[in-house]
C-alpha positions, 0 to 999 in steps of 0.5 A: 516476421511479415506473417506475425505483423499481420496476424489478428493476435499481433495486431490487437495486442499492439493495440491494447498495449498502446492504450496502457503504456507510452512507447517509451516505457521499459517493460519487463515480462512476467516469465514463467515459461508456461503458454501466456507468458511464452506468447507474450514474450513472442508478441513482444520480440516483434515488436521495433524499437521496444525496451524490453527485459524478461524475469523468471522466477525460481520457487524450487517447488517443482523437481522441474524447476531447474528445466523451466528456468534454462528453457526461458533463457534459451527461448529468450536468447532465440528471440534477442530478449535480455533474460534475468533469473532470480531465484526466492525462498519460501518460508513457510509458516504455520497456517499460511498459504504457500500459493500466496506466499509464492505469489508475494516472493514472485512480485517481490523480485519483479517489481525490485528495483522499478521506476516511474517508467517501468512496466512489469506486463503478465499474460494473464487473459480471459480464462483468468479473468473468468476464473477471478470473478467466479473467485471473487462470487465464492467469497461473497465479494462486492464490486471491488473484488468482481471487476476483476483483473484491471488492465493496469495498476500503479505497482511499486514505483512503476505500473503493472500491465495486462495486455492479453486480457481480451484473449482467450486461451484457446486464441492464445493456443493456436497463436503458439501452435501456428509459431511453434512456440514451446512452453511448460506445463505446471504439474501443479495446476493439475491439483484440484485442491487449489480452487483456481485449479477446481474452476478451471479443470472442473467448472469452466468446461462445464460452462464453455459447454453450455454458453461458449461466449461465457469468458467474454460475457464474464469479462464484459461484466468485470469492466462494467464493475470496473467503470461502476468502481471507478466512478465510486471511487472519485465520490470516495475521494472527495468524501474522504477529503470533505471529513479528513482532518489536519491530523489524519482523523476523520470528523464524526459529524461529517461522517454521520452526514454522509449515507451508511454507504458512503461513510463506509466507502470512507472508512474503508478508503482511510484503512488503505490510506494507512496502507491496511486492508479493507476492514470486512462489512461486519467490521466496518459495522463495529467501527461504527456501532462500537466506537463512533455512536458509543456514549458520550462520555466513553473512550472506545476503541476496537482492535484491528490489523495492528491498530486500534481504531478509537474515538477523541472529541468527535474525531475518529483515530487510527492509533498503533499498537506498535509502543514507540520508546521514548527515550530522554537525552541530554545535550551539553551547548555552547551558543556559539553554534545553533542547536538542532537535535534530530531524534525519531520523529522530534526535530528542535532547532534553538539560537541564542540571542547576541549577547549571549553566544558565550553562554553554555546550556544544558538540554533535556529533552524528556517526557511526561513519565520524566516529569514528577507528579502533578508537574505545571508550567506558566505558558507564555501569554498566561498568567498563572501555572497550569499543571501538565494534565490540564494543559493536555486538556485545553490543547486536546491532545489525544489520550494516546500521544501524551507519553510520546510527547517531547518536552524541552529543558534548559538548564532544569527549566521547561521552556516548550513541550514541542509543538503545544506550547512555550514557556515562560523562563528566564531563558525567554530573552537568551534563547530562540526557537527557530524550529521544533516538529514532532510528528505525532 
């Protein structure tokens, strides 16, 4: 134990998970039983007072698979860590990549069920980071992708950590030979059809042979882009803030006021705001040329990752493709009782007036394609009708929500088209709207 405490590994390695976790913190190790996380899982049972668990994780794609799981229980059982099996299925379809598809099922598993406390810990280290950049350079990535493996990042409801990355593997060898630690070697990390495999059986040793340092250089690099992207990414923000508007657009004009750089650093933040992936450079250059400096007197829009990115009185919009289904309802009330109806996205909330508690009304809640052409209505503060498609036009409501929008009957008569405006009825002085919400 004195040996351990002492050791170089140990001590940098306590170091570093300082800087990325309170002591507090419940950890769970990453266990697949290969050298990084069976190091890992040693340098943490050496450590006092640490609430820590381990997770393997079962694919099935290895005939050794059963073997990795019950080595991981007994290594666990020898140090006094709490081990947890899961075992996943991969359904592969048509074209998809079963390294990806395991890598998902994998993170699925460890991060069920975390909390703000939890850290998920992985033993990635420099190698692995020296092979993500190379990665990264093959796909013509730019600074997000070439700072590599970040130290920590939020993960579900947690975090995920990387405490070895200032190791190597060759360091993270000898610590196991000098403890005699046992570990499982993947028969498919043999593969070179895998690129990651390519690098690191043909590639990396040609590199290590001419520049011995070149995973610490390498991984210096990564930092430095992670500083670089950091700093980006606070300008980001606040740009995002300055042209993000109450209806989650962005204003035009203001996008245009920004350089070609930053607008694009904006667009790219709100497809992650809506939890999408970065639109690719040629087709952050379509949201712009297409939709954003198309004519004046256009309704464009293009196609992307399930949504359609269109452009609305100088605003520019992500709309889903997904068709919501709007169903009318009636509702039989006695005004006794306050009324609320809660449907979707539609939250309505009526009172009647003393006086008329006793009455009994019947509630619609409908929607345009309900309504019979050329339907109109006398806004309250107004002193004629207007017919719907003008009251759309006056209240800018985008082109995309007018089906969507729910509109409320009493007893035959509108009385509100929910959250645009109320109507003049004879039920005006019977009834009171306490609340109505429709999230657009």
């Amino acid at each position: 134990m004195e040996e351990v405490n002492n050791h170089d590994v140990f001590i940098a390695f306590k170091a570093q998970l300082a800087l990325l976790a309170p002591t507090q913190a419940q950890f769970k190790i990453a266990l697949s039983g290969g050298l990084d996380s069976m190091v890992l899982l040693h340098l943490f049972s050496r450590l006092e007072n640490c609430n820590v668990v381990a997770q393997h994780i079962h694919h099935g794609l290895s005939p050794y698979a059963d073997d990795w799981a019950e080595q991981c229980r007994i290594t666990c059982a020898s140090l006094g860590i709490p081990f947890i099996f899961s075992k996943v299925t991969l359904d592969k379809k048509n074209g998809e990549s079963l390294e990806a598809l395991a890598r998902d099922k994998r993170y699925q598993a460890l991060t069920h069920a975390m909390s703000k406390d939890h850290y998920l810990v992985t033993g990635h280290h420099q190698d692995d980071q020296l092979e993500t950049v190379l990665l990264a350079l093959k796909r013509g990535a730019g600074l997000t992708g070439l700072q590599g493996i970040v130290g920590k990042q939020c993960l579900s409801m947690g975090y995920l950590v990387r405490p070895l990355l200032d190791f190597s593997r060759e360091q993270l060898s000898n610590y196991a030979q000098q403890f005699s630690l046992t570990w499982v070697e993947d028969e498919s990390n043999q593969d070179q059809q895998f690129d990651r495999n390519f690098i690191r059986q043909s590639i990396t040793p040609l590199l290590k042979a001419r520049w011995p340092a070149i995973t610490k250089t390498v991984a210096r690099s990564a930092i430095h882009c992670q500083s670089q992207q950091q700093l980006i990414d606070e300008i980001t923000v606040d740009d995002f803030k300055s042209c993000n508007s109450k209806l989650k657009s962005l204003r035009i004009q203001l996008l245009k006021n920004l350089s070609q750089v930053r607008r694009c650093n904006v667009i790219r933040h709100w497809f992650k705001q809506n939890g999408l992936t970065y639109p690719s450079t040629k087709q952050l250059a379509a949201i712009w040329q297409d939709v954003v400096i198309a004519q004046q007197d256009a309704m464009p829009q293009i196609s992307l990752q399930g949504y359609n990115v269109c452009r609305y009185r100088d605003e520019l919009y992500l709309v889903s493709k997904n068709k919501v289904t709007c169903e009318a309802q009636r509702v039989s009330w006695h005004a006794t009782n306050p009324l609320k109806i809660k449907a979707g996205d539609f939250r309505f909330h009526i009172n009647a007036e003393s006086g008329y508690l006793d009455e009994r009304y019947q509630v619609d809640i409908c929607f345009r394609s309900d309504l019979p052409k050329g339907f109109s209505c006398r806004p309250i503060g107004r002193d004629k009708k207007r017919t719907i498609k003008k009251l759309f036009h006056e209240h800018h409501l985008a082109p995309w929500l007018r089906d969507r929008l729910p509109f409320v009957f009493i007893n035959g008569e509108l009385v509100e088209a929910t959250s645009l405006f109320q109507c003049e009825s004879v039920y005006s002085k019977q009834l009171r709207i306490c609340s109505s919400k429709w999230k657009a």
